[in-house]
Structure formats: C-alpha cells, structure tokens
N, C-alpha and C positions, 0 to 999 in steps of 0.2 A: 283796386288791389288785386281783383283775380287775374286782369291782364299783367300785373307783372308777378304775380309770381308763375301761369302760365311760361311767359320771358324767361322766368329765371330754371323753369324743368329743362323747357330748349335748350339753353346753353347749357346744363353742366350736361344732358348729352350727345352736343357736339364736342365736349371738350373729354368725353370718355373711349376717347376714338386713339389715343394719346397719354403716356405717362411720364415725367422723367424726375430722374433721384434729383435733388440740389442739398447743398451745403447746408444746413440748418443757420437761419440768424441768431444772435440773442434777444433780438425787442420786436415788439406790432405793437403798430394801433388797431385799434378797432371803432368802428360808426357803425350804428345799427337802430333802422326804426322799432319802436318798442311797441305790442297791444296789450293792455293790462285787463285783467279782468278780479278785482276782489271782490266779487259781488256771487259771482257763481258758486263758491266754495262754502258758502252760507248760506243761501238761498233756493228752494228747489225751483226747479223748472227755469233756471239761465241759461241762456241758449249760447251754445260756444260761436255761433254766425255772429253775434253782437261784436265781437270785437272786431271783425270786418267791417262791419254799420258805421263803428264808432261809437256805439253806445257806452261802451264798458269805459274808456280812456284809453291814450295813448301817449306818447311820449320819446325823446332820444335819448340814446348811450352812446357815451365814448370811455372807452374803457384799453386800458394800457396792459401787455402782456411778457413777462420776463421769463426766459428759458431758465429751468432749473438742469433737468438733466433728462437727457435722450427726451423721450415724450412726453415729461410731466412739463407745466409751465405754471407760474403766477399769473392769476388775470384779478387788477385791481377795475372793478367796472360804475362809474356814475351817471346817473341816471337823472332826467327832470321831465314831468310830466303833470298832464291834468284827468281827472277820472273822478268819479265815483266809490268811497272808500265803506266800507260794511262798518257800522248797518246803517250808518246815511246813506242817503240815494244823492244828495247831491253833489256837483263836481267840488273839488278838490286839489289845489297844487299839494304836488309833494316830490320830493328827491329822494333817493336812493344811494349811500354808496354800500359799495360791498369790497370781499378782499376772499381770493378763495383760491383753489389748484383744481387745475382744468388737464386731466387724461383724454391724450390724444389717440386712438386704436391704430396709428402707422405714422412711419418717423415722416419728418418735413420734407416735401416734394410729394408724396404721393397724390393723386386725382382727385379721391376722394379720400376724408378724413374724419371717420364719427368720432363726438368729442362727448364726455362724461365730466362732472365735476360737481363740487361740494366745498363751501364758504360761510364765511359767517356774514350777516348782511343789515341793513339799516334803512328805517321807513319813516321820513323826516313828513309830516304834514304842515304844509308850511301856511296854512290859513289857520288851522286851530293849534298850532305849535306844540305839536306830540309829536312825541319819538318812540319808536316800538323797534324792538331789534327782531330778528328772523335769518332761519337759515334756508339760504338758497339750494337749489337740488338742481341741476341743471342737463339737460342732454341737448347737442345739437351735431349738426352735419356743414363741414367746408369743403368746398369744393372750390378749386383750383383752376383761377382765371388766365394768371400770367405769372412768371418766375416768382413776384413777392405777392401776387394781388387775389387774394382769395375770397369768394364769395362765401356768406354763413348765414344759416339760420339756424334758430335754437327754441325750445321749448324748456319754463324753468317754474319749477312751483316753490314758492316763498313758503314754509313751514313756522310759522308765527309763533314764536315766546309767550307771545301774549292774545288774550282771548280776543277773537273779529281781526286777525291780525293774517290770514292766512291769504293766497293769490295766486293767481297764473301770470305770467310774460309770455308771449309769444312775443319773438322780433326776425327779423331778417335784411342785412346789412353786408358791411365785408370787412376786411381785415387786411391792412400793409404790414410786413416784416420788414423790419433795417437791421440796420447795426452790425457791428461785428458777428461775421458766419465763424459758424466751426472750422477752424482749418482744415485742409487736403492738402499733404502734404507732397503725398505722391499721386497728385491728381487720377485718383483712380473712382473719381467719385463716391467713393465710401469716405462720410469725415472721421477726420482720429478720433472723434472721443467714443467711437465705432466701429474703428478699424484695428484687426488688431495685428496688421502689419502695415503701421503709416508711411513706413521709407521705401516702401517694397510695392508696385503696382498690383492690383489683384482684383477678381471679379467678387461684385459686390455678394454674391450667396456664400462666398468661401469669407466672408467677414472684411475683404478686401487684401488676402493673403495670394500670395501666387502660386501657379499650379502647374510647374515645366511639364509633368507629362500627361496633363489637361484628363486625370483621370476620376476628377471631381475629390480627388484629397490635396488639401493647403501641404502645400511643402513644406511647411516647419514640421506636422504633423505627421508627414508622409516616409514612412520607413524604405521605401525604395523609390524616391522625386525624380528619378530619371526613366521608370520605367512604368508606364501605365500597368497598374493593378486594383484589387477589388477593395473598398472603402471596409470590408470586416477584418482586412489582411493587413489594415493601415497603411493602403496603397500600393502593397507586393500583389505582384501574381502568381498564381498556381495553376500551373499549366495541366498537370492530371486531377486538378478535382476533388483535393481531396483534403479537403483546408487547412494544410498546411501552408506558408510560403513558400516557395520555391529557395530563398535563400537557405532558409534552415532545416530545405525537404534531401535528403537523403540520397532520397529517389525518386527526381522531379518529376518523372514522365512516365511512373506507375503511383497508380492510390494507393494508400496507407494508413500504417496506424500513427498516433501520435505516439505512444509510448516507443515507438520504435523510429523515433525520426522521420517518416513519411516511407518509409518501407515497410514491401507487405510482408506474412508471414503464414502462407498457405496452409500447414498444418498447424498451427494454430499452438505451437510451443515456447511461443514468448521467443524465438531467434529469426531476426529478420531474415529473409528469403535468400538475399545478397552473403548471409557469414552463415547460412546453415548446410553442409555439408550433405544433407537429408531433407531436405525441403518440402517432398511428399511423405515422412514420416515425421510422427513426434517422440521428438529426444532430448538428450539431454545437453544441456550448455558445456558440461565441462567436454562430452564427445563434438562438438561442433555439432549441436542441434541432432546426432543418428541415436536411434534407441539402441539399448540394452538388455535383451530378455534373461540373462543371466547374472544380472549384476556384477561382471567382473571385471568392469571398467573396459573393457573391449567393445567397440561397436560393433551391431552385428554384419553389419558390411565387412568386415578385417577377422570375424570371429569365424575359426572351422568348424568349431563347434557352438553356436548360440544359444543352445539350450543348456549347456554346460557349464558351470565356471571353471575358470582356464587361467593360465598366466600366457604374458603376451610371449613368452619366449618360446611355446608349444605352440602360436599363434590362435591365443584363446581358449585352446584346451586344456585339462588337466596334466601335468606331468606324470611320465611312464618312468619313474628313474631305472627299472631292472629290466621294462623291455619286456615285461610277460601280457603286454594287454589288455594291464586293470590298472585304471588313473591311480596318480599316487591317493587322491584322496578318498579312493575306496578299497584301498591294496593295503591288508593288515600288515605285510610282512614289503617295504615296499622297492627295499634294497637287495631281494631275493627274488628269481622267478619263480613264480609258482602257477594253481591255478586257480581259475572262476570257484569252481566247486570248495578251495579252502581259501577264498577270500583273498588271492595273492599269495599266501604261501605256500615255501616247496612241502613235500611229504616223503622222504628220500627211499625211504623202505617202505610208503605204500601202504601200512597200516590204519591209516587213518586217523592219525596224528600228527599234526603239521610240525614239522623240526623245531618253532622256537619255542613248541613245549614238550616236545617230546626229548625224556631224558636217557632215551636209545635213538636216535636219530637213523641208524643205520642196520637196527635191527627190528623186526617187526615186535607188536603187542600191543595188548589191548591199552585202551584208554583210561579203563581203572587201574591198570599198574602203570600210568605216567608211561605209554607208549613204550615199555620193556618189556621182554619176553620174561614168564611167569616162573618161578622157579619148580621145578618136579616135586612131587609130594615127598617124593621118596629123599631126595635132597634137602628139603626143610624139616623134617623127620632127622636128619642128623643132627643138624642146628640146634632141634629142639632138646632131645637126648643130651646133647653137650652139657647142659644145664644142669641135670642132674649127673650126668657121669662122672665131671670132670674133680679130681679128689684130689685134697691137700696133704698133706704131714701134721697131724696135730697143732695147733699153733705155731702153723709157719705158713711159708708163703714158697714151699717146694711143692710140685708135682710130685703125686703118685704115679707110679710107673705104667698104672690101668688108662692114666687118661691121654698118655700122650697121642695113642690110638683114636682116641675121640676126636683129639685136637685136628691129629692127620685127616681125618674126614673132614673136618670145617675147613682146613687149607684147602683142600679138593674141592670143597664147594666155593668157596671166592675163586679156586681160578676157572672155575666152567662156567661161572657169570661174573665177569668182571664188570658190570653194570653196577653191581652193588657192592656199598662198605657194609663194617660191621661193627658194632657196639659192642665193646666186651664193660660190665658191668661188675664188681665187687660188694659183696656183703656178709654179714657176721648175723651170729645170733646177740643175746642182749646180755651175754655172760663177760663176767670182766670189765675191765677199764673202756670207758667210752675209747678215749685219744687213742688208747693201744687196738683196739678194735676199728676204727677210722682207720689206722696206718695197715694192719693186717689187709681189711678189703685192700684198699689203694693198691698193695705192693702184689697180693693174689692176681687183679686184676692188668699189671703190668706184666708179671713173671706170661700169663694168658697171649698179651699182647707178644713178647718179644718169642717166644716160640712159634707163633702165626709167621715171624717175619723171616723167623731162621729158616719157615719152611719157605719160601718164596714168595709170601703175600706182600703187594705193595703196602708201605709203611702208612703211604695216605687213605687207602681204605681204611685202616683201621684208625680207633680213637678207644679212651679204656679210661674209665674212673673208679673212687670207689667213696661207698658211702657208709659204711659200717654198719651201725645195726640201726639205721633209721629209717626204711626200707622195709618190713617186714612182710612175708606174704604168709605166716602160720602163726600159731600162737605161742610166746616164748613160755609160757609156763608148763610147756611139756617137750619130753626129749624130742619127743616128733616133731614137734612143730619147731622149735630150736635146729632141731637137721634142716627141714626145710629153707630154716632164714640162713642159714651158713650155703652160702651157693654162690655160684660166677655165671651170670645172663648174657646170652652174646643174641645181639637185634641185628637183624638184615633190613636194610635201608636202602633204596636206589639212591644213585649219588644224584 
C-alpha cells in the first residue's frame, strides 16, 4: 500500500507541470478501494497504521456522479466491505449506500481539485442484519490523469444517528466523466453555462467575452472597445491623469476638476481656465471669471476707476454730468458746476451759501438770513413804525392823510430790497359786530396793499389779509389796549 500510493505522489507531480480548461461532462463513475476503521472512534489507543495492516477492514465503492450546476455535483456512492464493527471486534460484512452533494474548489479541467461534501448515509450489517443510518462528512483531492480520467483520494468520517455507530473511510481510486459536456459554442473554451458571451470568442478570465482593444475590459462592458483604456474608466483612457475619460474630458491633455469637465481652474473660482477671462484672478461668472472690487458690474481690467463704482458709459466711473470734477454721486448740485468745498455746488456771490438754497443767489449774506443781504436797522425801524402810524377814518377803511407818509417809506424799503415781500395784516378791537369787524380789517388791510402798488411795488411781493378782532396783542377791556388791537402789521419776508 505505501508503494502505491508513494506511485500515486509521483504522478500527480508529473502531471502539475500541465493544466488545460475542458468542457465540463454531466455523469462519472467512480471505483475506489476503501479502508474503514470504526473501531478507532470508540476505542482509545487505535492506531491510524491499522488500516494499512488491514486490521481495521476494508472494502470497494463504486459510486455514480451527476453535474448539478458549475461545481456542485450529486455523488450517489455504494459500498461493500468486511471489517470490524464497535464494539465487536470481530469481522463483519456490511454495505453502505449513501446519496450526498460533493463541492468542487475549481471548475472541471483543472490539475488539481479539492473536493468538500455532505450526505445522508447507510450502514447495512449484513451478518447480524442491522441498519443504522449516519451522515457522511467528506473531504478529498482529484487530481487530473487524462481529458476524463481522474485520480482521487478522500478521507470521510461517518457521524452515527445511533450510538457505536460512528467511523473513518480512507480510500483512494479514480474517477471517469462521460456524457453529454456543456456546450461551447463559440469554441473559446469557456462552456456557456460560464460564459457570458457564448457566440462571441473570448479569453477565459474575461468570462469568455471578447476584448478588440485587449485592454483587459470585455467589450460589452467596455465604454470606448476600440481604444485601449484603464479598467476604472470602463475601458476609456485618460491621457492627462486625471480620472476623467478622455471622451467626456474637456481638456484631455491638462488635469482637472470634475465638476468642471476635466478643465483646470487656477485661481480657484469655480470658472474653468479655458472660459475665464482672468484666469490668475478670482472673479466672478457673470464678468467671465475678472473680479470686481467696486461692485459695479465692470471688471477691473475695463474699470478707470476700480475702486469706484462707475457706469460702463464713463468706462466704470462715476458720471461728471456738469463737468466740475465731483462724480455725479457725490455732486449735491449735480447739473451745476460748482465746488469740492460746497459739495458740487455753484456759490455765485461767494457768500457762502451755495445757490440752490440761497434765496439771493447773486447777492451776498449771511446764512441766517437765507443767503440775503440783511436789511439796515434804520430800514426795519420804518417797517416797524408803520404799525403804529399808519391811521384810519373812524370806521372805515380810508387813510389818514398822516399815514400816507409812512406808507411812502415802506414802498422805499421793498424797492431797496427787492429780495423781500411783505405781509400787510388787518385787525380790529372787539367793539361791534364780529362779521362787520372781519370786513373793516380785510378792506383796511387791502386799501394798505393797493397804495403799496400805486407807489410802484411789485404786486407779487405783496399779499394782505385780514382777521378782525381775533388777533389780539392788548387787552380789549381798556381804551388802551382796544387802540392797540385796532392796528395794520406789515412782515418782511425773504421771497
């Protein structure tokens, strides 16, 4: 027994010198001498050499095997033997059949083939006629003599149902495959039920799919089959490196982003390199990538003024509309030249009142009389006098012949300042009829006005009401104060 299975190491490693695929059959037999040992598995100190000796039993199999799918198979296997059964010592015929699925660790054709399996099994004693059933456990190794002719051995421990029921098999035999193989249909030695392009020649690591530009991606799979590329690109290449494909790269032959099509974007503004206008600056999309520092939609490459905001028609700068030097949008006055010092506006007379509030524009004064020259003391001293001088007729609305003199002084002063109008005023004391005292001021205070115009005062300077006795400035329960509220008030006004 050691000279052959010595024999049997030699050959399988002359024949590991050597591998080739074949078609998978559906059916083998198999013959295999058997060495049993159920004695060891009970017993201490059984020596595993006994089943070499012969002590333990032994026995043949022939046992049938049907392809299920890719590497699983049915193996139904029966057995007849003489041995030694626990806890008798003496020998014993008994048969075997079993029925079980044998895992193969590489499909049919390869050199070497460790094999796995698990079945349910039967231990017929054919002298004292017991049956005990038991599940087989099996491991072994086939190794590959000629196209169907395979050599095997195996090691299989019987797991007993039933108590003194448990055992070893060693055996070592071989194994013919017939019957109908898997088809190849497109002889490319990968079979169809394997191949997952059977009409189509292909090498067997690509599943038997073909690969025109032999870049190690199956053509069906392969997004550019005509042109050798990288298996993470699904076959495309990328010539700059930068894992994009080349198909959907932009810019094949610089690295990039993806979010930008495989074009780069130097300063780092989200506008590929290629549509940025500004490419060493970060800007903005709507300017083609150039920045902005004044936000007025001008780039600063096109802007005169960058620190400014501008409109594009001053080419970025603010608009001058009057031409004095100060952008419109710092120019208070901005359709007039004027200057820095009054903020764009003119000063025409120089007083230090810019024209569109000064209501002498062309005469100097200060700024508490609205930029008009002040009237002389001695001049508002008439005005004031007027007030008291100026004297009616008893209940009327005729001048005394004392005031006309007054009046002429007040015409003299509107035309030495024509800057200013004048308010002529009408009031009564509280004697008499309300409504007849309303009409008295009113009419006093007009007869005032139309004597101003006889003298030459423009008609728009002047304005003249009148309010009878509701107005009071003394107290009507004494004549005094009654003379008081009987009076006509003339106000100087800048227009």
């Amino acid at each position: 027994m050691k000279h052959l299975l010595t024999k049997f190491m030699l050959l399988s490693l002359l024949l590991l010198v050597c591998q080739t695929a074949f078609a998978q059959p559906k059916h083998a037999l198999q013959y295999r001498r058997v060495f049993y040992n159920y004695i060891a598995p009970q017993t201490d100190g059984a020596d595993f050499n006994d089943i070499y000796n012969g002590h333990q039993g032994s026995g043949i199999e022939l046992a049938y095997h049907r392809s299920l799918f890719r590497n699983a198979w049915l193996v139904v296997p029966a057995q007849i033997g003489v041995g030694p059964l626990a806890p008798a010592s003496k020998d014993k015929w008994f048969a075997n059949l079993d029925a079980g699925i044998q895992f193969n660790a590489f499909k049919y054709g390869s050199l070497i083939n460790p094999t796995a399996g698990i079945g349910i099994g039967s231990n017929y004693n054919i002298n004292d006629k017991e049956f005990k059933l038991n599940v087989p456990l099996t491991l072994g190794l086939n190794l590959r003599v000629m196209e169907n002719l395979y050599a095997t051995a195996g090691t299989q421990y019987r797991l007993g149902l039933e108590e003194n029921t448990n055992g070893w098999h060693h055996s070592i035999g071989g194994i013919l495959y017939f019957g109908d193989r898997v088809k190849d249909r497109d002889k490319d030695g990968t079979p169809d039920d394997t191949d997952e392009c059977p009409d189509t020649p292909g090498p067997k690591e690509l599943m038997g799919c073909p690969d025109k530009d032999g870049d190690g991606v199956a053509d069906k799979s392969d997004k550019c089959p005509t042109i050798p590329g990288l298996k993470e690109l699904m076959g495309c290449p990328d010539k700059d490196g930068d894992g994009i494909a080349d198909k959907d790269d932009k810019c094949p032959d610089v690295k990039g982003l993806a979010e930008l099509k495989g074009c780069p974007d130097k300063d780092g503004d989200g506008i590929a390199d290629n549509d940025d206008a500004c490419p060493d600056e970060k800007g903005l999309a709507a300017l083609k990538g150039c920045p902005d520092k004044d936000g007025d939609g001008i780039a600063d490459k096109d802007d005169a003024c960058p620190d400014v905001k501008g409109v594009a028609s001053n080419k970025g700068c603010p608009s001058d509309r009057d031409g004095d030097g100060i952008y419109d949008t710092d120019d208070a006055c901005p359709d007039a030249k004027g200057t820095a010092a009054n903020k764009g506006c003119p000063d025409r007379d120089g007083d230090g009142v810019v024209d569109k509030d000064d209501r002498c524009p062309d005469k100097p004064g200060p700024a508490t009389n609205k930029g008009c020259p002040e009237i002389k003391v001695e001049d508002k001293k008439k005005v004031e006098l007027a007030i008291k001088l100026v004297q009616f007729e008893t209940g009327k609305a005729t001048l005394l012949p004392a005031s006309n003199k007054v009046l002429d002084d007040v015409a003299d002063v509107l035309k030495k300042y024509p800057e200013y109008s004048l308010s002529i005023e009408g009031h009564t004391d509280n004697q008499g009829d309300d409504a007849r005292n309303l009409d008295l001021s009113q009419r006093r205070a007009k007869t005032c006005y139309d004597y101003l115009v006889a003298k030459g005062v423009d008609a728009a300077r002047l304005s003249h009401a009148g309010f009878g006795e509701t107005k009071p400035v003394a107290d009507n329960t004494t004549a005094a104060g009654r003379a008081q509220n009987r009076r006509v008030e003339f106000g100087l006004n800048i227009k």
